[in-house]
C-alpha positions in Angstrom: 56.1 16.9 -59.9 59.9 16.9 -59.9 61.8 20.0 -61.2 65.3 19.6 -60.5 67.2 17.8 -63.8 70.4 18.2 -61.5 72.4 15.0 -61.6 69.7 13.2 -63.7 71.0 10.3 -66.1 69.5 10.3 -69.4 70.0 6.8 -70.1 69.2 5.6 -66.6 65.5 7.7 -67.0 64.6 7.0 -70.6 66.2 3.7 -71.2 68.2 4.8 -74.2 71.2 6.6 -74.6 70.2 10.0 -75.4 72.1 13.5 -75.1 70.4 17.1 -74.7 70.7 19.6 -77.8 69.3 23.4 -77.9 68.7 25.1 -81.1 70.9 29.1 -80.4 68.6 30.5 -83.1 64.7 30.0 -82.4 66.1 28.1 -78.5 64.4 24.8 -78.8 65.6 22.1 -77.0 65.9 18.4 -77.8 66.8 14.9 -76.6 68.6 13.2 -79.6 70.2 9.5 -79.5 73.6 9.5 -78.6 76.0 9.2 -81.8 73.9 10.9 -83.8 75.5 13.1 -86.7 74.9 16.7 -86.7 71.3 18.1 -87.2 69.9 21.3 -88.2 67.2 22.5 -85.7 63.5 20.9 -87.3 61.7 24.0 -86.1 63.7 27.1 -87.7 65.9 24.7 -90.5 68.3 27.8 -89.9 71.2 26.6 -87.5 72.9 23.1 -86.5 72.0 22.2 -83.0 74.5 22.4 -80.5 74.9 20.3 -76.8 73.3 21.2 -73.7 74.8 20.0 -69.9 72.6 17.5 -69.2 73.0 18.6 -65.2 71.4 21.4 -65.2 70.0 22.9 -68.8 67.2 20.5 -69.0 64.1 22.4 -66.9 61.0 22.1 -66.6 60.8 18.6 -67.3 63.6 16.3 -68.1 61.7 12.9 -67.5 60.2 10.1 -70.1 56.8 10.6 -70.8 53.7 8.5 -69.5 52.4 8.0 -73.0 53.4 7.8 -76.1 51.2 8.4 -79.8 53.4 6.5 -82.5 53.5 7.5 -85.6 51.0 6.0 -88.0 51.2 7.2 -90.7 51.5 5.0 -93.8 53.8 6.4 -96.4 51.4 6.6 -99.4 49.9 9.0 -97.5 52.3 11.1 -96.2 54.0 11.3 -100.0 50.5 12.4 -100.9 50.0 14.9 -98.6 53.7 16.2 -99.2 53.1 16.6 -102.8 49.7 18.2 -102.0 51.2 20.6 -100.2 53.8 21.5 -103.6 50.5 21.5 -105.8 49.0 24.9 -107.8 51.6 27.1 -106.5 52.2 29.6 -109.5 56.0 29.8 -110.3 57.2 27.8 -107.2 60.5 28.0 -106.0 62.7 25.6 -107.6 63.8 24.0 -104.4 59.9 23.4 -103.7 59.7 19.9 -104.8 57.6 16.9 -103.4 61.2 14.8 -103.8 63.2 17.5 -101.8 60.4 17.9 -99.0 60.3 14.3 -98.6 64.2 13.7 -98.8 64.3 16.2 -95.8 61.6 14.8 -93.6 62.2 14.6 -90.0 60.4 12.6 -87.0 59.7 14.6 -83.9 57.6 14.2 -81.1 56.6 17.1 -79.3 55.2 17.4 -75.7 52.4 17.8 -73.8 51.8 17.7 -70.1 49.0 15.2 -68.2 47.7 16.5 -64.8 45.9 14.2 -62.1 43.8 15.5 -59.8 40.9 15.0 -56.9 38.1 17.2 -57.7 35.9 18.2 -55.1 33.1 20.5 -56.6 29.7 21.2 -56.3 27.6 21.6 -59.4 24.9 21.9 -61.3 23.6 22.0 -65.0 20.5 21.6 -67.0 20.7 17.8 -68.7 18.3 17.1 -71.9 16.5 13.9 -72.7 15.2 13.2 -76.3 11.3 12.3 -76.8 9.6 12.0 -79.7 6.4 14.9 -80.5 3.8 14.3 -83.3 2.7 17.2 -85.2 0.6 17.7 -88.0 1.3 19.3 -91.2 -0.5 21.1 -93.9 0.1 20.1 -97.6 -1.4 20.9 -100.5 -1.9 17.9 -103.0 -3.8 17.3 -106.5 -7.0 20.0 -105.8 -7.2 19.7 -102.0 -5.0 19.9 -98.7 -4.1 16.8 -96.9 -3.0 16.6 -93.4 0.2 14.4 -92.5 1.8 13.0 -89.4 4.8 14.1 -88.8 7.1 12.6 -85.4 9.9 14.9 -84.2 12.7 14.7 -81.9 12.3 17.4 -79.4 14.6 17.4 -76.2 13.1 17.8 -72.7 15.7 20.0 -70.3 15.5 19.3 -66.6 17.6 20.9 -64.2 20.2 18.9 -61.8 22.9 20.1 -58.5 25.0 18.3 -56.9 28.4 17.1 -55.5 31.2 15.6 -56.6 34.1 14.0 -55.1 36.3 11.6 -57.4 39.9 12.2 -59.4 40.4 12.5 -62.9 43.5 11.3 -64.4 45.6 12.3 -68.0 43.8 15.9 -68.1 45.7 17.6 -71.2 47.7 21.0 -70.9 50.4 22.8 -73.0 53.7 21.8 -72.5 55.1 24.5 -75.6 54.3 28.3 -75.6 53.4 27.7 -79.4 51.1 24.8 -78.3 47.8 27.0 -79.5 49.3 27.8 -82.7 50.7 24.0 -83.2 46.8 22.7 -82.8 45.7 25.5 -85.7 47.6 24.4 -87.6 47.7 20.7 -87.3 44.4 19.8 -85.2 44.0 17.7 -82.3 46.0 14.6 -81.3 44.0 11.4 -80.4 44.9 11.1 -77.0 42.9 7.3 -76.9 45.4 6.0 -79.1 48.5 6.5 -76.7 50.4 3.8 -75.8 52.8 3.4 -72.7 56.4 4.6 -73.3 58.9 2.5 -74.3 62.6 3.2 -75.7 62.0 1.6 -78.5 59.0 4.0 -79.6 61.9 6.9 -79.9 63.9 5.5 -82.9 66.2 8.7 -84.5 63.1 10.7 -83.7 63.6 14.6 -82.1 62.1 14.6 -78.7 61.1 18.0 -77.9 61.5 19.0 -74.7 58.7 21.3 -72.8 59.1 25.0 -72.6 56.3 25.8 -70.4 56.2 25.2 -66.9 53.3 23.5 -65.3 52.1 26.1 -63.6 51.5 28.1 -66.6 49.7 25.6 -67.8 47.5 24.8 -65.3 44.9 27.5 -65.9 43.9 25.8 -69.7 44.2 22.4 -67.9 41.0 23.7 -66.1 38.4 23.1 -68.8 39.5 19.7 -69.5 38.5 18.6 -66.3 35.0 20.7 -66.4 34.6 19.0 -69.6 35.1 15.7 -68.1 32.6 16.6 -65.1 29.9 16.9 -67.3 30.1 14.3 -69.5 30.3 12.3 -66.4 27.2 14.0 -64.9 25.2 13.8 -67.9 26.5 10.1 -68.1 25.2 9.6 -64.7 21.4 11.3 -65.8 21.3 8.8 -68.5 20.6 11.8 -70.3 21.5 13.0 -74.2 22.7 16.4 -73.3 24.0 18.8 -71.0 24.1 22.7 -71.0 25.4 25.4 -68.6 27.5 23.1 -66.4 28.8 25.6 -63.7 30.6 24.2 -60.7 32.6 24.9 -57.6 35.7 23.3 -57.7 38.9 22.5 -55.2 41.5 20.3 -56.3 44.4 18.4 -54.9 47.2 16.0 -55.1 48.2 17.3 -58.8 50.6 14.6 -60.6 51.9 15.7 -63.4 53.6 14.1 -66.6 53.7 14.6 -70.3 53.0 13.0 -73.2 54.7 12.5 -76.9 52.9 13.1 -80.1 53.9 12.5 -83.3 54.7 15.1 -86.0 57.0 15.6 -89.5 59.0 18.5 -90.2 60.6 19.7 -93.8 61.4 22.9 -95.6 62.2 24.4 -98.8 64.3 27.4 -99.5 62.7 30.4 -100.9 63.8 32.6 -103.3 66.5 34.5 -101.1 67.5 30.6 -99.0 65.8 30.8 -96.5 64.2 28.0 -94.8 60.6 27.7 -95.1 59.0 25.0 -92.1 56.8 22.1 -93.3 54.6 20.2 -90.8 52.6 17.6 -91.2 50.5 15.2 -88.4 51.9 12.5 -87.9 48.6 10.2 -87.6 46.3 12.6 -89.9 48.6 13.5 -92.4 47.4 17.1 -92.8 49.9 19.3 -93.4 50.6 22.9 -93.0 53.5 25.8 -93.9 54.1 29.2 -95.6 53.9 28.3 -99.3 55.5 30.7 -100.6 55.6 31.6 -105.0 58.9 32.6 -106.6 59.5 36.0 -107.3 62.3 35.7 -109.2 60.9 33.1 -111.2 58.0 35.7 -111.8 60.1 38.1 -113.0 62.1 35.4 -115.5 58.7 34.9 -116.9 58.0 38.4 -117.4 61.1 39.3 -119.5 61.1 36.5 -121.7 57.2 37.6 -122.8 58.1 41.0 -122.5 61.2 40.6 -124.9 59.2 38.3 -127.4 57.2 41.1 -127.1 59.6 43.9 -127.9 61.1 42.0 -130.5 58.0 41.5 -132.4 57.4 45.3 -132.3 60.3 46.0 -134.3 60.4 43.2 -136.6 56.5 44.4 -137.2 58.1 48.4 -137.5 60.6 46.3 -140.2 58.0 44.8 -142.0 55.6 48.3 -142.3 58.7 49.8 -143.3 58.8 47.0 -146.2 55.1 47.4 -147.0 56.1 51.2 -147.1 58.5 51.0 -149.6 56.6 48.3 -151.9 53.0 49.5 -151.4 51.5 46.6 -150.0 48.6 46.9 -148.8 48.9 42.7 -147.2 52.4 43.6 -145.8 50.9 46.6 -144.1 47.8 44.8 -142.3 50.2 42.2 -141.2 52.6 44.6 -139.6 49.7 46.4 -137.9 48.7 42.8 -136.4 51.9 41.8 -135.0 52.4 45.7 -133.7 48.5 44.5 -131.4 49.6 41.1 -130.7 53.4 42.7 -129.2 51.2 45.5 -126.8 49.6 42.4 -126.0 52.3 40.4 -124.9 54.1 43.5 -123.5 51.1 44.3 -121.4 50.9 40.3 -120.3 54.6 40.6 -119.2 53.0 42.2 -115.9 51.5 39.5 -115.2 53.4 36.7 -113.6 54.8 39.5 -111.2 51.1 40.5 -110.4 50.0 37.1 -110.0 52.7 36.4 -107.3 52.3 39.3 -105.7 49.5 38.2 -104.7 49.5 34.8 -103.9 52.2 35.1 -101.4 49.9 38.4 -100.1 47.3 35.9 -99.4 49.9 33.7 -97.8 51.3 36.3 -95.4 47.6 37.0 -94.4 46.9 33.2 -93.2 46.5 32.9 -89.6 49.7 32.2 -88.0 
């Protein structure tokens, strides 16, 4: 694994003309292509991004990726999952709008590393096999009970040790410190549907570049390759299940790279302009973000019932005031009506603020 960016040629590397950028607000850094106009930062939306020194500003990893997943995403389905997203959100901000969202969609991949490594371990588990039991059962029919045959898949567990010496190759770990949160909200990336890398796969896309150093990320690299230990033991037990794997494990001659996936990110102002991130998977389409109602529209909508409101009260004082003065009893019952119906729509005037309220309450309480 090479650390040292010093001196590195871009272009040379990744077989495109590409220059480093950094976000100063939220600090995430980017490869762009060369040329390209400038960009607000696609994580925070809150700052243009500014150059880096490609000689020395580019650690941990400055190198092309191994593998790259393409987006594939088909754009029926990503207008429908952006317009999804702007769906049954009471009084949304006006700047939320499926045409906006989409208008402001950008590409970016972000990274995650691949580790290589020979395992030597010693193991054991307890592997199941599937057989099929017949029971009998008991049912009562018409005026008797009546006994029926019934065949069962019932697993037989069977316990196995033993050794293993062999490497595993493109092992997943977090290249990002907001890699756990990225999956929550997004899900897994297909990993089998990677392609090599090739220049042409980058396009105008953002290439996010990896915050986390691979040590770091070596301890949540370790389950992968228990994971893959197991299915490969179980495989080799021509057996339908596997439980309490343990093993002893050494490994060496760790190779590491990274890997691109595929991801879209908008935004929409709220009510005081400030940027609010979209994200959507760039293979799935499922899409995630703070949605966020409008406040101020809220309040709009309160003042407008509440004055329709106040002025029916006192055209309804007018009219009991006319009944009054020429005894009528129709005039009076009428006045008394609207003087209901304007408590009413007083009273209802607390509503779209309530309403609100409470939405974006349930919003702030999402898992981040």
């Amino acid at each position: 694994m090479m650390n040292n960016s010093e001196g590195r040629d871009l272009q040379q590397d990744w077989g495109a003309r590409l220059v480093p950028v950094v976000c100063e607000q939220c600090d995430w850094r980017y490869l762009l292509p060369a040329g390209s106009p400038a960009q607000l930062c696609p994580n925070c939306f809150q700052q243009e991004l500014a150059g880096l020194d490609p000689a020395g500003e580019l650690e941990p990893y400055p190198y092309p990726p191994e593998l790259v997943l393409p987006f594939t995403l088909d754009e029926d389905k990503l207008a429908q999952a952006v317009v999804q997203f702007a769906r049954n959100i009471p009084f949304a901000p006006k700047d939320l709008n499926p045409a906006l969202l989409k208008q402001r969609l950008r590409r970016v991949y972000v990274p995650a590393w691949l580790v290589d490594a020979q395992v030597t371990a010693q193991f054991q588990a307890e592997v199941g096999f599937d057989y099929q039991a017949v029971s009998h059962r008991e049912k009562y029919a018409g005026s008797s009970w009546q006994t029926q045959e019934v065949q069962e898949t019932r697993i037989r567990w069977e316990p196995r040790v033993g050794r293993l010496q062999r490497p595993y190759q493109n092992v997943p770990a977090p290249a990002l410190e907001v890699e756990s949160r990225l999956q929550r909200r997004l899900g897994e990336f297909d990993q089998a549907r990677a392609v090599a890398y090739e220049p042409v796969l980058l396009g105008q896309t953002f290439v996010h570049l990896p915050n986390r150093q691979p040590a770091d990320a070596w301890s949540e690299a370790l389950p992968g390759f228990q994971a893959r230990a197991a299915e490969e033991c179980r495989l080799a037990a021509e057996a339908q299940h596997i439980r309490d794997f343990r093993w002893s494990a050494a490994f060496a001659g760790q190779n590491w790279a990274q890997w691109l996936r595929p991801v879209y990110s908008t935004f929409y102002l709220d009510d005081e302009g400030r940027p609010r991130p979209v994200l959507v998977h760039g293979q799935s389409g499922r899409i995630d973000g703070e949605r966020r109602a409008s406040r101020r529209r809220a309040q709009t909508a309160a003042m407008w019932i509440g004055g329709f409101g106040v002025g029916l009260f006192v055209l309804a004082v007018l009219l009991g005031l006319a009944a009054y003065s020429l005894s009528s009893s129709l005039l009076a019952l009428l006045a008394v009506l609207m003087v209901v119906l304007a408590f009413v729509l007083v009273a209802g005037a607390l509503i779209p603020p309530l309403v609100v309220w409470r939405f974006n309450r349930r919003q702030a309480q999402r898992p981040d």
